[in-house]
mmCIF file as Biopython writes it, N, C-alpha, C and O atoms, coordinates in Angstrom:
data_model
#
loop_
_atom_site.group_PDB
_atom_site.id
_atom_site.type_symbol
_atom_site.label_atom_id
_atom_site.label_alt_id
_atom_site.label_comp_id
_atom_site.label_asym_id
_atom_site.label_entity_id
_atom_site.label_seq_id
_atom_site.pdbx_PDB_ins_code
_atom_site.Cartn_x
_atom_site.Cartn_y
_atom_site.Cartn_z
_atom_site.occupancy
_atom_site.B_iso_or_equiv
_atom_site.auth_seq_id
_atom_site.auth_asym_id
_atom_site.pdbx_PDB_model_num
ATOM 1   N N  . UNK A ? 1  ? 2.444   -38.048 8.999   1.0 0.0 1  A 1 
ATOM 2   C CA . UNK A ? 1  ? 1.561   -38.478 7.962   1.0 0.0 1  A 1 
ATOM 3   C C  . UNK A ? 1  ? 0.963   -37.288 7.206   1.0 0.0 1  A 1 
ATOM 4   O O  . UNK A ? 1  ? 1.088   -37.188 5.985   1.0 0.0 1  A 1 
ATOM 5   N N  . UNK A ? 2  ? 0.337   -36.423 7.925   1.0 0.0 2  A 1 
ATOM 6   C CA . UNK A ? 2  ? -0.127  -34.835 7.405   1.0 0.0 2  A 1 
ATOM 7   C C  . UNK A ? 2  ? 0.948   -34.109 7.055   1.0 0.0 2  A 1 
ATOM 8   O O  . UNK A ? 2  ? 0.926   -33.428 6.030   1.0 0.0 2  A 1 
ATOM 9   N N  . UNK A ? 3  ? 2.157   -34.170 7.965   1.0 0.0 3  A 1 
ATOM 10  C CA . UNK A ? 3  ? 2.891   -33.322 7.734   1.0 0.0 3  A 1 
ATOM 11  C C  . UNK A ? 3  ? 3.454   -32.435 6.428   1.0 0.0 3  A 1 
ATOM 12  O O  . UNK A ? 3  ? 3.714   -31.236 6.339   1.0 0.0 3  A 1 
ATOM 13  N N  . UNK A ? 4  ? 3.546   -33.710 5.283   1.0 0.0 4  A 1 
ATOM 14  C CA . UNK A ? 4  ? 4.347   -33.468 3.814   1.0 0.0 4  A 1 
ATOM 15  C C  . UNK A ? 4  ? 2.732   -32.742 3.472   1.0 0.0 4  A 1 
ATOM 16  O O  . UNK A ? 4  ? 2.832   -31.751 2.748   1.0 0.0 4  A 1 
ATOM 17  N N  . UNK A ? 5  ? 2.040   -32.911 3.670   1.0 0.0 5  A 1 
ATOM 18  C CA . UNK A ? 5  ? 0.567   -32.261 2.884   1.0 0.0 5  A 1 
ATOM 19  C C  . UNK A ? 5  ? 0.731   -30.607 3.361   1.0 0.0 5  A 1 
ATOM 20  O O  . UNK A ? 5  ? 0.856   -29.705 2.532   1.0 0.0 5  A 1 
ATOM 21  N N  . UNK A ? 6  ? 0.702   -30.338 5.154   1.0 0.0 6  A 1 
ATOM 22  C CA . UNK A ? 6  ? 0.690   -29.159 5.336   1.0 0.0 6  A 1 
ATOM 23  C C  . UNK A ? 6  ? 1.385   -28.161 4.868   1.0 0.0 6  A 1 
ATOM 24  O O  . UNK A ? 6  ? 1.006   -27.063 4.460   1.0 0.0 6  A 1 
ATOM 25  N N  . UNK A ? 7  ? 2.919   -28.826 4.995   1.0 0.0 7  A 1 
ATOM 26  C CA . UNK A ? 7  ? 4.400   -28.174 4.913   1.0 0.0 7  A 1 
ATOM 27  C C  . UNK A ? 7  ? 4.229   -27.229 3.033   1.0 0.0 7  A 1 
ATOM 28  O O  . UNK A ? 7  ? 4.637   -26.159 2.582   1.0 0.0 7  A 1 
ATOM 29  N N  . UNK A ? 8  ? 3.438   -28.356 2.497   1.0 0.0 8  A 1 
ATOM 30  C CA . UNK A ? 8  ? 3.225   -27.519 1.194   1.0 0.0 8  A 1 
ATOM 31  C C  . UNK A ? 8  ? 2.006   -26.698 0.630   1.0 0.0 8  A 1 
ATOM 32  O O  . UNK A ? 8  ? 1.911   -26.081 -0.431  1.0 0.0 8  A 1 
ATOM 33  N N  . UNK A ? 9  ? 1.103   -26.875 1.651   1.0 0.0 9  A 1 
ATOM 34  C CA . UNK A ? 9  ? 0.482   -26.081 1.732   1.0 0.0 9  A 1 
ATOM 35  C C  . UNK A ? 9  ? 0.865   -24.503 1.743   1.0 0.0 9  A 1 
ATOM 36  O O  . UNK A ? 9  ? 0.734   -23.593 0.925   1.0 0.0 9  A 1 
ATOM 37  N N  . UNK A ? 10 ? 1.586   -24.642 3.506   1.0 0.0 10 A 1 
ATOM 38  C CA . UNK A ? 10 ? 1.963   -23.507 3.686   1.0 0.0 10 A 1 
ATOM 39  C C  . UNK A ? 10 ? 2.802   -23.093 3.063   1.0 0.0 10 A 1 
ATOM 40  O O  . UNK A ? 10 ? 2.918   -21.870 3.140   1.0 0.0 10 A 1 
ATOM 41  N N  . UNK A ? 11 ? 3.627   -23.699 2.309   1.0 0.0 11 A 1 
ATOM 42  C CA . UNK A ? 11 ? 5.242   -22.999 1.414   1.0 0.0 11 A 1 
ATOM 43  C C  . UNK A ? 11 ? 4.343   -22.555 0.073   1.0 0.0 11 A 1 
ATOM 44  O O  . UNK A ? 11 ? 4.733   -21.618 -0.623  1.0 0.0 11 A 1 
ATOM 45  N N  . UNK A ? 12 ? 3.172   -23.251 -0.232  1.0 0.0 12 A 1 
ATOM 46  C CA . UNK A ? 12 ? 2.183   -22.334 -1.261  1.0 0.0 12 A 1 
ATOM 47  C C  . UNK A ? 12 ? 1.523   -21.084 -0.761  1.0 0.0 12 A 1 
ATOM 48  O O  . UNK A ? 12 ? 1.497   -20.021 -1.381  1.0 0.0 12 A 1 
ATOM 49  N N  . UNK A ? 13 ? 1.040   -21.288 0.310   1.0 0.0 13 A 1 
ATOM 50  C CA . UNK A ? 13 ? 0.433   -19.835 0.914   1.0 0.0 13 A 1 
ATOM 51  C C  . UNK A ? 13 ? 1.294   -18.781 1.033   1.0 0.0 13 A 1 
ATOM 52  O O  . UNK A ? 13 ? 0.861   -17.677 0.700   1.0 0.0 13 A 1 
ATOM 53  N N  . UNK A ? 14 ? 2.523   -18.880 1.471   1.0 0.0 14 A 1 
ATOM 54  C CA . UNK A ? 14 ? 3.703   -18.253 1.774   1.0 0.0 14 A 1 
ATOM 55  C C  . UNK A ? 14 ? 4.056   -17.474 0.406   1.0 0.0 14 A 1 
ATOM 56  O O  . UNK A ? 14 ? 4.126   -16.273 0.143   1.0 0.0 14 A 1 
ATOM 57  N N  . UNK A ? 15 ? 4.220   -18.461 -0.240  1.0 0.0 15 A 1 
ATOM 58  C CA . UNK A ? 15 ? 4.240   -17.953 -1.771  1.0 0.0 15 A 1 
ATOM 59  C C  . UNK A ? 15 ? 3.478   -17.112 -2.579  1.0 0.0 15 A 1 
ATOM 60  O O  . UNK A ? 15 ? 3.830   -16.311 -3.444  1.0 0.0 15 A 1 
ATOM 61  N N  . UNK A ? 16 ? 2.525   -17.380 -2.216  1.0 0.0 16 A 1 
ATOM 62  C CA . UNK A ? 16 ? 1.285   -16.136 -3.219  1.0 0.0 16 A 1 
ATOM 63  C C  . UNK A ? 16 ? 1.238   -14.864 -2.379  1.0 0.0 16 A 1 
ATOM 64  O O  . UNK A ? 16 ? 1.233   -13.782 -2.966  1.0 0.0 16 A 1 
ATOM 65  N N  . UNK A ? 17 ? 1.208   -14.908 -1.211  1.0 0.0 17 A 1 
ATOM 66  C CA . UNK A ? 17 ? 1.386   -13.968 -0.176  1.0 0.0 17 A 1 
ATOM 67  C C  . UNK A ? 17 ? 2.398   -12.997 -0.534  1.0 0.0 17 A 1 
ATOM 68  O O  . UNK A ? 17 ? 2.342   -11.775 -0.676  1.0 0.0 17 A 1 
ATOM 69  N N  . UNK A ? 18 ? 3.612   -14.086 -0.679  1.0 0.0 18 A 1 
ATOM 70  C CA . UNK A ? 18 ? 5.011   -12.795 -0.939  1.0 0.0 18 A 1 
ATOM 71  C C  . UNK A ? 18 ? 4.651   -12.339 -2.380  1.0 0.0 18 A 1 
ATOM 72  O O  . UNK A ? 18 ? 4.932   -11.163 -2.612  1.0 0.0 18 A 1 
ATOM 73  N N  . UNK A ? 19 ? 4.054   -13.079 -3.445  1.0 0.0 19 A 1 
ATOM 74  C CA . UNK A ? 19 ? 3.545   -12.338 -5.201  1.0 0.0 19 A 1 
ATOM 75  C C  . UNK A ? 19 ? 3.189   -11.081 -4.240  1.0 0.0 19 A 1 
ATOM 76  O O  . UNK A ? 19 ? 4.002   -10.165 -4.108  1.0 0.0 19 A 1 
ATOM 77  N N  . UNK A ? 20 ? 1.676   -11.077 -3.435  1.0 0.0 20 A 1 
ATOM 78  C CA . UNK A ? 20 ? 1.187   -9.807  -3.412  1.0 0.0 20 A 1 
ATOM 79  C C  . UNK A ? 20 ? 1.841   -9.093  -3.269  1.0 0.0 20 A 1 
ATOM 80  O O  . UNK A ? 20 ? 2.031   -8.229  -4.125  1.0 0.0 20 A 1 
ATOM 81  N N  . UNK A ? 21 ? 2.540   -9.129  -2.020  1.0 0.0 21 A 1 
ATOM 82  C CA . UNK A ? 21 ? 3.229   -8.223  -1.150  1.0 0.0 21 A 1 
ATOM 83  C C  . UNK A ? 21 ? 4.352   -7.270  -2.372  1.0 0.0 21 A 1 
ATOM 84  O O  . UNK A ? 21 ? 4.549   -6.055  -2.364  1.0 0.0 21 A 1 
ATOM 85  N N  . UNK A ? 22 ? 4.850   -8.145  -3.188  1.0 0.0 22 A 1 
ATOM 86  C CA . UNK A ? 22 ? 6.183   -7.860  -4.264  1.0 0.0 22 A 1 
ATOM 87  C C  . UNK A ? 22 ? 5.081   -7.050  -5.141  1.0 0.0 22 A 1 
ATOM 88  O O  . UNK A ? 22 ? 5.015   -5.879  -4.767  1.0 0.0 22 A 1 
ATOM 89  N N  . UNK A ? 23 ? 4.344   -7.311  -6.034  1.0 0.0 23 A 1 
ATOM 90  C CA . UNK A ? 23 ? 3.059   -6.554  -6.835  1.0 0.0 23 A 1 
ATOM 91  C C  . UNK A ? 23 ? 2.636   -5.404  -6.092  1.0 0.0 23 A 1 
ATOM 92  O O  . UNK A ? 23 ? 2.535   -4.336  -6.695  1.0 0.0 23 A 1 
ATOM 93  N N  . UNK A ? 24 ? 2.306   -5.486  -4.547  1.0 0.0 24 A 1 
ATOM 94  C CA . UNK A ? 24 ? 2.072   -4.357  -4.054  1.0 0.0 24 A 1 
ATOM 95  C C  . UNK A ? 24 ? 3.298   -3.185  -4.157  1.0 0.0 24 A 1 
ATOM 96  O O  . UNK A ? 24 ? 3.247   -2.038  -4.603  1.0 0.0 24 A 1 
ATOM 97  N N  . UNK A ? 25 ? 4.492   -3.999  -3.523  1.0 0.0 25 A 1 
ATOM 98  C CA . UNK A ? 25 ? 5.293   -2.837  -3.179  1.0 0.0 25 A 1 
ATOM 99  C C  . UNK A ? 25 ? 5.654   -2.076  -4.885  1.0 0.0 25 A 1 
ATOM 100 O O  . UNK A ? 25 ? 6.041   -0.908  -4.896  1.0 0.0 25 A 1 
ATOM 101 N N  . UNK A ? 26 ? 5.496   -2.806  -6.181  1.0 0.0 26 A 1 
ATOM 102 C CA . UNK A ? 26 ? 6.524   -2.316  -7.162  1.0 0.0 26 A 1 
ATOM 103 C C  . UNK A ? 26 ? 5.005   -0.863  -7.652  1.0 0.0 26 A 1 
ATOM 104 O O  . UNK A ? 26 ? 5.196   0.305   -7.992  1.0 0.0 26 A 1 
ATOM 105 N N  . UNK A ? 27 ? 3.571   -1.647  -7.473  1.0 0.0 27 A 1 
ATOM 106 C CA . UNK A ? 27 ? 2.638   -0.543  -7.426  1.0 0.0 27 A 1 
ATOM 107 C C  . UNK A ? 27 ? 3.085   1.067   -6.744  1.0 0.0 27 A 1 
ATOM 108 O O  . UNK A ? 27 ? 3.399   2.167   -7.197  1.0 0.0 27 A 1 
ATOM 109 N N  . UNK A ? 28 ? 2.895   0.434   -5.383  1.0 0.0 28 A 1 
ATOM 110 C CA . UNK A ? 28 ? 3.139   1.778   -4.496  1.0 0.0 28 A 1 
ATOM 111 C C  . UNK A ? 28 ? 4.290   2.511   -5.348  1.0 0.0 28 A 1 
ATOM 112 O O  . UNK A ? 28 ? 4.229   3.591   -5.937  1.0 0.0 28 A 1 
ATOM 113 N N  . UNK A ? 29 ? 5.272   1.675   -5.246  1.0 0.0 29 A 1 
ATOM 114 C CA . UNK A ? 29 ? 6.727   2.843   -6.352  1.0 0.0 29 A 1 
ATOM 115 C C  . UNK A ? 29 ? 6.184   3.239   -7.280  1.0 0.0 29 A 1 
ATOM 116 O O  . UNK A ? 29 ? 5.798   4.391   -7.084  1.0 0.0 29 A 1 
ATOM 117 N N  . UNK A ? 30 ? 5.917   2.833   -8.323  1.0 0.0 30 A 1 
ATOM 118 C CA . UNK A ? 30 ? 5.762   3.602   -9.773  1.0 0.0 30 A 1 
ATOM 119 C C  . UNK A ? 30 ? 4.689   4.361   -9.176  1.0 0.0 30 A 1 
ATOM 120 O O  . UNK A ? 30 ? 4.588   5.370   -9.874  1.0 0.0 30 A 1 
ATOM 121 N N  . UNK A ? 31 ? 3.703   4.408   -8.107  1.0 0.0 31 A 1 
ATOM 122 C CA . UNK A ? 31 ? 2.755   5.536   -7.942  1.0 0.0 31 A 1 
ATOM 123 C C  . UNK A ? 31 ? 3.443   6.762   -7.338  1.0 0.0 31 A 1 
ATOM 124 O O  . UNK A ? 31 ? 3.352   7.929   -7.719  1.0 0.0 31 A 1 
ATOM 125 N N  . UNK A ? 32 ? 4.053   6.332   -6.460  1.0 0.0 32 A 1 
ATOM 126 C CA . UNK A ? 32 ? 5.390   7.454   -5.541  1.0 0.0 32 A 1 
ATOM 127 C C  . UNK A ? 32 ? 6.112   8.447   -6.259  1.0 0.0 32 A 1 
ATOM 128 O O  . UNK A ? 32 ? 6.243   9.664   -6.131  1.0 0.0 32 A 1 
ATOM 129 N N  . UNK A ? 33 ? 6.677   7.331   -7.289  1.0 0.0 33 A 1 
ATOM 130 C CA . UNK A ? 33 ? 8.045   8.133   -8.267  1.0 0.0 33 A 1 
ATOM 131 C C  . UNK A ? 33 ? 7.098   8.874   -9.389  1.0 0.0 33 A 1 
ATOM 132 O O  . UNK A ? 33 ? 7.515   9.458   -10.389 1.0 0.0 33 A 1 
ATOM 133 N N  . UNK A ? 34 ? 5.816   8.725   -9.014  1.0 0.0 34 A 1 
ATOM 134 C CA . UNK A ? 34 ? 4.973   10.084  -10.444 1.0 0.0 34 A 1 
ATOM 135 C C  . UNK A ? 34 ? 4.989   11.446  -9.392  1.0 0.0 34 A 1 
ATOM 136 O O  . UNK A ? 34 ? 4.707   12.523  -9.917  1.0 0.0 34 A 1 
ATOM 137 N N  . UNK A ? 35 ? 5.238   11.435  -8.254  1.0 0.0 35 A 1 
ATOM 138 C CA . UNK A ? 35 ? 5.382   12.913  -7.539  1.0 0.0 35 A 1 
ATOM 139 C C  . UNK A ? 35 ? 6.322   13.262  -7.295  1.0 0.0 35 A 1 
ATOM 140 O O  . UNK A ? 35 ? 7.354   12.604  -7.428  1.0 0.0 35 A 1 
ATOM 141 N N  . UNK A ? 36 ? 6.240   14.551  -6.807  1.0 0.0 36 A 1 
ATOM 142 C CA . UNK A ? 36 ? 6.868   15.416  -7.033  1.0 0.0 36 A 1 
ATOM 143 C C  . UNK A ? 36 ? 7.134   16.315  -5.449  1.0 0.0 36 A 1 
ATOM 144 O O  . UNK A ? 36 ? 6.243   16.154  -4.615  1.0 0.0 36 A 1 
ATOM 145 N N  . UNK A ? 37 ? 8.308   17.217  -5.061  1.0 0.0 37 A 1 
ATOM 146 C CA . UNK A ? 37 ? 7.792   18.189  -4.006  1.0 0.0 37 A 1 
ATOM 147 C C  . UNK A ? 37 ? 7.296   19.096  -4.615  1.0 0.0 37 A 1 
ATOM 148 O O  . UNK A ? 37 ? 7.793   19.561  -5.641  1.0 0.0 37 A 1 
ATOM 149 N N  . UNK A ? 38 ? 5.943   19.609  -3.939  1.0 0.0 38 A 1 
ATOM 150 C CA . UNK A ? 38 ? 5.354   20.597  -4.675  1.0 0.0 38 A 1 
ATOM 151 C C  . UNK A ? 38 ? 4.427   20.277  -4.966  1.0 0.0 38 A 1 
ATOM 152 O O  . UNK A ? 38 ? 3.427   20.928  -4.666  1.0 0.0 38 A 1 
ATOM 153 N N  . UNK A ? 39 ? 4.362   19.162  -5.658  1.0 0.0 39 A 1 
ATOM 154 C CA . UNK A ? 39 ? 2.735   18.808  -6.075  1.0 0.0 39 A 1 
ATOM 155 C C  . UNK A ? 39 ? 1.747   18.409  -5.453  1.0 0.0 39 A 1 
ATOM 156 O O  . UNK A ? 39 ? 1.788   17.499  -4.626  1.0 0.0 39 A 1 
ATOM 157 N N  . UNK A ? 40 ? 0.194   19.380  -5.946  1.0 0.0 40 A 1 
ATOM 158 C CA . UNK A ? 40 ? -0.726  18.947  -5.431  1.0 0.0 40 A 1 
ATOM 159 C C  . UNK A ? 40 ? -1.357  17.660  -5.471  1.0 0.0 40 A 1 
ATOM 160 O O  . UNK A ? 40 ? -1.617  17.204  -6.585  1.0 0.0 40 A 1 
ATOM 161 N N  . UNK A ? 41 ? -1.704  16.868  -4.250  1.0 0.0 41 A 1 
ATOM 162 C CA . UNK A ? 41 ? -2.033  15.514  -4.362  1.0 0.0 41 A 1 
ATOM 163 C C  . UNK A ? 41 ? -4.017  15.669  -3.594  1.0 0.0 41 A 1 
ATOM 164 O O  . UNK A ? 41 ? -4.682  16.701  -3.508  1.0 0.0 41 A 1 
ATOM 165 N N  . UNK A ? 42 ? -4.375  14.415  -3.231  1.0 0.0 42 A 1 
ATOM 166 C CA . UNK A ? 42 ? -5.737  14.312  -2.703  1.0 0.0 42 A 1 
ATOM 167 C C  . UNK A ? 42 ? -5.767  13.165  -1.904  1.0 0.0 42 A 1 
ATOM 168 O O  . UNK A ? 42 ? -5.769  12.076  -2.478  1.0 0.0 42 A 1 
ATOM 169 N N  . UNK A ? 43 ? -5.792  13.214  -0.616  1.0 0.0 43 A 1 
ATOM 170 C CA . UNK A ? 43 ? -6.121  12.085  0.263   1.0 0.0 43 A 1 
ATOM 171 C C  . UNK A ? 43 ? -7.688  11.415  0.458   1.0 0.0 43 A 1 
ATOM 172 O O  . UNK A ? 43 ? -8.672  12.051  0.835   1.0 0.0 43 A 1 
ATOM 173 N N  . UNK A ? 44 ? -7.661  10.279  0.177   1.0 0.0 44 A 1 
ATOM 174 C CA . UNK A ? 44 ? -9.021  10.078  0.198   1.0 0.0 44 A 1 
ATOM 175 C C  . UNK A ? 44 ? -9.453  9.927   2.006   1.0 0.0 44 A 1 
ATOM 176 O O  . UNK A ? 44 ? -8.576  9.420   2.706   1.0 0.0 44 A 1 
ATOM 177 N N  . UNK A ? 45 ? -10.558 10.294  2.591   1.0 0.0 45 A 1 
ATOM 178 C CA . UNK A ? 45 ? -11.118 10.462  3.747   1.0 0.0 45 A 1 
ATOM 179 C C  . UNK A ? 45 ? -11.732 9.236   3.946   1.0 0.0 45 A 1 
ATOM 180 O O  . UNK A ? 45 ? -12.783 9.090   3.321   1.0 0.0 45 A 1 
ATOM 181 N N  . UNK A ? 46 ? -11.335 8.229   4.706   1.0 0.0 46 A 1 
ATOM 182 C CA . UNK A ? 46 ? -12.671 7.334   4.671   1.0 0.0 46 A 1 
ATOM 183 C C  . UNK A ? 46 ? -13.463 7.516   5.341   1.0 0.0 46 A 1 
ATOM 184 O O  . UNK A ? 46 ? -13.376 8.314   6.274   1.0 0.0 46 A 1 
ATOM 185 N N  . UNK A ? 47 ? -14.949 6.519   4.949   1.0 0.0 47 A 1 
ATOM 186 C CA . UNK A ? 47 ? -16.118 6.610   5.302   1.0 0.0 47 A 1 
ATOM 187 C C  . UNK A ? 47 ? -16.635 6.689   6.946   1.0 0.0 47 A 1 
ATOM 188 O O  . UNK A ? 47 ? -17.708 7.074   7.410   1.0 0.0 47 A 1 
ATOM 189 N N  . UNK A ? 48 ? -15.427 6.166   7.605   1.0 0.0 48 A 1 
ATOM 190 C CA . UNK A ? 48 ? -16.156 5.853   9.317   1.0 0.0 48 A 1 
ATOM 191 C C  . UNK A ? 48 ? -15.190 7.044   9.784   1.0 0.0 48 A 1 
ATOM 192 O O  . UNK A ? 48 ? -15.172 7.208   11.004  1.0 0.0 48 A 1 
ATOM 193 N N  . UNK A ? 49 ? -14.377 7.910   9.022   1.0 0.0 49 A 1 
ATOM 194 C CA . UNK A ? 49 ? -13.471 9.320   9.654   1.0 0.0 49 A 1 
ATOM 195 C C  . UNK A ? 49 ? -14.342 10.490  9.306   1.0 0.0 49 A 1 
ATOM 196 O O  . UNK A ? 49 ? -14.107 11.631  9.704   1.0 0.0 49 A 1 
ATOM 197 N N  . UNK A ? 50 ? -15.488 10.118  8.449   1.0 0.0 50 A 1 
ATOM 198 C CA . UNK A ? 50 ? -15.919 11.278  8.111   1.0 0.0 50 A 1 
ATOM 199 C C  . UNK A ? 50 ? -17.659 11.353  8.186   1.0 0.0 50 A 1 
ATOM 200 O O  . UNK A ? 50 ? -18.140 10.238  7.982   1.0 0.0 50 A 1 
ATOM 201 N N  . UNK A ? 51 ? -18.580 12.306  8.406   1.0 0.0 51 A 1 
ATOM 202 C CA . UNK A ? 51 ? -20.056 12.853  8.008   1.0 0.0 51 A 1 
ATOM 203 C C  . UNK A ? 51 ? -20.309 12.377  6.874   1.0 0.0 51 A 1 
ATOM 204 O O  . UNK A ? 51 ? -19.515 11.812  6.122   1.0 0.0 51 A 1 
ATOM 205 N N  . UNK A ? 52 ? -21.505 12.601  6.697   1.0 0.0 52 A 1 
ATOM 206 C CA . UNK A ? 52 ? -22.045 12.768  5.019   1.0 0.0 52 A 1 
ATOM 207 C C  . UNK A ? 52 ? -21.391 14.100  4.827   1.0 0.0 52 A 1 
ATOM 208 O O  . UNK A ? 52 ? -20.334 14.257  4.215   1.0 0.0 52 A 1 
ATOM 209 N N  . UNK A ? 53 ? -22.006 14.932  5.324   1.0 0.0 53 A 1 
ATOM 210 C CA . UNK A ? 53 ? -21.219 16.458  5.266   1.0 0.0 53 A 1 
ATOM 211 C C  . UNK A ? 53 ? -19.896 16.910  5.126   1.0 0.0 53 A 1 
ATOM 212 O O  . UNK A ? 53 ? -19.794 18.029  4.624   1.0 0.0 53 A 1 
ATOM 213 N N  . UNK A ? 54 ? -18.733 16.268  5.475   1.0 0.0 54 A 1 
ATOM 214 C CA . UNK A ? 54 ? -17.984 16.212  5.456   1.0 0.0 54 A 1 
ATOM 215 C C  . UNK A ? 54 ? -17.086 15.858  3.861   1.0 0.0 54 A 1 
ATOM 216 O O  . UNK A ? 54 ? -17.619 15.057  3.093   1.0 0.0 54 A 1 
ATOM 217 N N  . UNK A ? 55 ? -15.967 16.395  3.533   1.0 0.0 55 A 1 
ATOM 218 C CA . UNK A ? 55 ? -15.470 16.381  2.062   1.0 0.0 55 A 1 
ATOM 219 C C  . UNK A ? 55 ? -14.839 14.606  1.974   1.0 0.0 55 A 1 
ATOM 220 O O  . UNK A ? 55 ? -14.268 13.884  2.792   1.0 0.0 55 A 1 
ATOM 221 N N  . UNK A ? 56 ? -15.199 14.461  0.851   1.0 0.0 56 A 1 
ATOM 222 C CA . UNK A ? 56 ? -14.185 13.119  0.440   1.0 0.0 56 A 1 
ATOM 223 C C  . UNK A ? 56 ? -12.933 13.078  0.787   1.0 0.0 56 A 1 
ATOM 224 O O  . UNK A ? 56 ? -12.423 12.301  1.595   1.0 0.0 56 A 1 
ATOM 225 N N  . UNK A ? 57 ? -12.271 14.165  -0.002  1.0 0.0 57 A 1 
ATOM 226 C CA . UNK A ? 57 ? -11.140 14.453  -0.556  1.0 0.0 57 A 1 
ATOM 227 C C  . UNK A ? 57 ? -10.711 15.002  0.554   1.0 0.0 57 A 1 
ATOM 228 O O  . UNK A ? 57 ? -11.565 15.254  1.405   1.0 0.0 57 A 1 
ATOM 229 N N  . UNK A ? 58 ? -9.080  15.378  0.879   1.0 0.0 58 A 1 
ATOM 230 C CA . UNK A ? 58 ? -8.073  16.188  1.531   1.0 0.0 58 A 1 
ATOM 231 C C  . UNK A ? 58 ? -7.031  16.503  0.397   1.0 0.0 58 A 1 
ATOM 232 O O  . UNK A ? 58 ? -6.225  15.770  -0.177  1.0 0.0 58 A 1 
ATOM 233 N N  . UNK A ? 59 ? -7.375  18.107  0.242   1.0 0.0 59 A 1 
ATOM 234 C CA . UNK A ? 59 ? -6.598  18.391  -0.583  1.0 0.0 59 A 1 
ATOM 235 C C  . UNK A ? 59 ? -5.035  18.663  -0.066  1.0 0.0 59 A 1 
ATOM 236 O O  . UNK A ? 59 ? -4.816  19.151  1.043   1.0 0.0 59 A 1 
ATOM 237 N N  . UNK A ? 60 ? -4.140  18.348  -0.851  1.0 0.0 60 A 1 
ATOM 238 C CA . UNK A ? 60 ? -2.662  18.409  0.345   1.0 0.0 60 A 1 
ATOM 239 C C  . UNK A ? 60 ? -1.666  18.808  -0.708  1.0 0.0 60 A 1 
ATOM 240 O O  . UNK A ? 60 ? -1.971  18.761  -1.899  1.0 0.0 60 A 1 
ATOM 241 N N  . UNK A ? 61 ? -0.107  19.324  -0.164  1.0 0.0 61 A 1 
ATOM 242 C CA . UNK A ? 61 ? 0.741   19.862  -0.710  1.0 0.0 61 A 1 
ATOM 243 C C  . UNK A ? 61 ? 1.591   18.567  -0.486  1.0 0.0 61 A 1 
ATOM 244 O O  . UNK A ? 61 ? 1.386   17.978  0.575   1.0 0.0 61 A 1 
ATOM 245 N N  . UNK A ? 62 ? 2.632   17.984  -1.451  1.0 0.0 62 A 1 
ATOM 246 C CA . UNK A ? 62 ? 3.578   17.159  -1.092  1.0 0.0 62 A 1 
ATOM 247 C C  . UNK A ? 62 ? 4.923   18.109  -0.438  1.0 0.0 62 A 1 
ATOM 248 O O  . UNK A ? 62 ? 5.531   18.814  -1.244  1.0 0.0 62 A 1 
ATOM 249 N N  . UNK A ? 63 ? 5.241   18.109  0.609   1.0 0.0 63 A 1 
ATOM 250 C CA . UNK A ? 63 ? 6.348   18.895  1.088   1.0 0.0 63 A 1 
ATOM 251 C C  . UNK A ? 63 ? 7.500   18.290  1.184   1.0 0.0 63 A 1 
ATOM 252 O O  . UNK A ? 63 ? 8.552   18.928  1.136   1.0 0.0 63 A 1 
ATOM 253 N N  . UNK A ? 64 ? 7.450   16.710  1.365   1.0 0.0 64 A 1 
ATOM 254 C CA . UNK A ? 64 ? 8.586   15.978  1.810   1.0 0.0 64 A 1 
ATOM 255 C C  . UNK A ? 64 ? 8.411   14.981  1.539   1.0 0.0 64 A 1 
ATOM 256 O O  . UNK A ? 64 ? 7.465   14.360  2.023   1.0 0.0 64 A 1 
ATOM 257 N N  . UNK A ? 65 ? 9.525   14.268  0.376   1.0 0.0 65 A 1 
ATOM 258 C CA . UNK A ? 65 ? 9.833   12.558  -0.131  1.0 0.0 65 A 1 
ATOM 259 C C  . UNK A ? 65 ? 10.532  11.938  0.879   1.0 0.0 65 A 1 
ATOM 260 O O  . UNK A ? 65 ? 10.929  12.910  1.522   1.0 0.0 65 A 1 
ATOM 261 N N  . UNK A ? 66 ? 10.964  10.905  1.469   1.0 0.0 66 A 1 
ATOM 262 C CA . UNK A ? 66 ? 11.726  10.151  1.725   1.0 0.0 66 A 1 
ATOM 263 C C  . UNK A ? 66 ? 11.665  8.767   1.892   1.0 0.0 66 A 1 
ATOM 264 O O  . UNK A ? 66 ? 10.699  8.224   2.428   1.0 0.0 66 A 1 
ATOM 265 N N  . UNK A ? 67 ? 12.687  8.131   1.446   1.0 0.0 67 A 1 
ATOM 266 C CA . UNK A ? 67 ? 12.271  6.682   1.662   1.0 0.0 67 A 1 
ATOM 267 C C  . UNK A ? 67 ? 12.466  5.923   2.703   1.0 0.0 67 A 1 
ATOM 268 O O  . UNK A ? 67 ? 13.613  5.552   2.955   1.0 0.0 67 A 1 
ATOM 269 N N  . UNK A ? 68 ? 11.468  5.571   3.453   1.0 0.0 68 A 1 
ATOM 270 C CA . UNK A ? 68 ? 11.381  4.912   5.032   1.0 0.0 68 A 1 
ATOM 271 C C  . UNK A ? 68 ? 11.503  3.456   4.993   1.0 0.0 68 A 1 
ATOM 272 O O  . UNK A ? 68 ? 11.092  2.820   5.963   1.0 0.0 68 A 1 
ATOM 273 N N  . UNK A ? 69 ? 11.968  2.907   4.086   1.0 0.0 69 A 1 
ATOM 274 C CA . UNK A ? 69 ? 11.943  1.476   4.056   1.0 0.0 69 A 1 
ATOM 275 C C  . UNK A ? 69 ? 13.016  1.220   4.988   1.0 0.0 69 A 1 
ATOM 276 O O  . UNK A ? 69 ? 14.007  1.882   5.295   1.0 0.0 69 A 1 
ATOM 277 N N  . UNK A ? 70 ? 12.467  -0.186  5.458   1.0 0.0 70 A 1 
ATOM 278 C CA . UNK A ? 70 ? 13.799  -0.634  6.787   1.0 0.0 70 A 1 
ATOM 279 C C  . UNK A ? 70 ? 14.277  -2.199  5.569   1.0 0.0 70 A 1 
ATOM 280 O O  . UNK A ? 70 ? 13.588  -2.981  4.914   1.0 0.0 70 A 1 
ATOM 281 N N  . UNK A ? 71 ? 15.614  -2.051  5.754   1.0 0.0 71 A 1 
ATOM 282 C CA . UNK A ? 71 ? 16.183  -3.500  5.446   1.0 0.0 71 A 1 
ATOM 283 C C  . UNK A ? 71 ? 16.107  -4.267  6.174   1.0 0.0 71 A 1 
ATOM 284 O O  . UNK A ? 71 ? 16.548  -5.391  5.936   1.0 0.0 71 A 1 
#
C-alpha cells in the first residue's frame, strides 16, 4: 500500500543526490585542471586543527597531479 509512495520517494532522493554528487565532481575538475606542477596553492586549516594563534592558511607547492579516480 506504502510501497509505490516510498519506492518514489527514494528514486527522487537518489536522484538529487546523484545532481550533487555530478555538480560536485565537474566543480572539483574545472578547479583541478586550473593547476599546475609548480604552482603555489593555499590549504585552508580548519578551525578545530588549529589555535587562534595559529595561521589560516598552509602555504604549499603542487608537486604531483594524478588522477585517483576508481571506476
Amino acid at each position: 500500500m506504502h510501497f509505490p509512495i516510498l519506492k518514489r520517494a527514494q528514486e527522487a532522493y537518489l536522484s538529487n543526490v546523484n545532481k550533487g554528487i555530478k555538480t560536485r565532481n565537474q566543480y572539483i575538475e574545472e578547479l583541478w585542471s586550473g593547476y599546475a606542477v609548480g604552482d603555489d596553492v593555499s590549504i585552508k586549516i580548519d578551525k578545530v586543527d588549529r589555535t587562534n594563534t595559529d595561521p589560516k592558511m598552509l602555504p604549499s607547492l603542487v608537486v604531483e597531479k594524478r588522477d585517483d579516480k576508481k571506476n
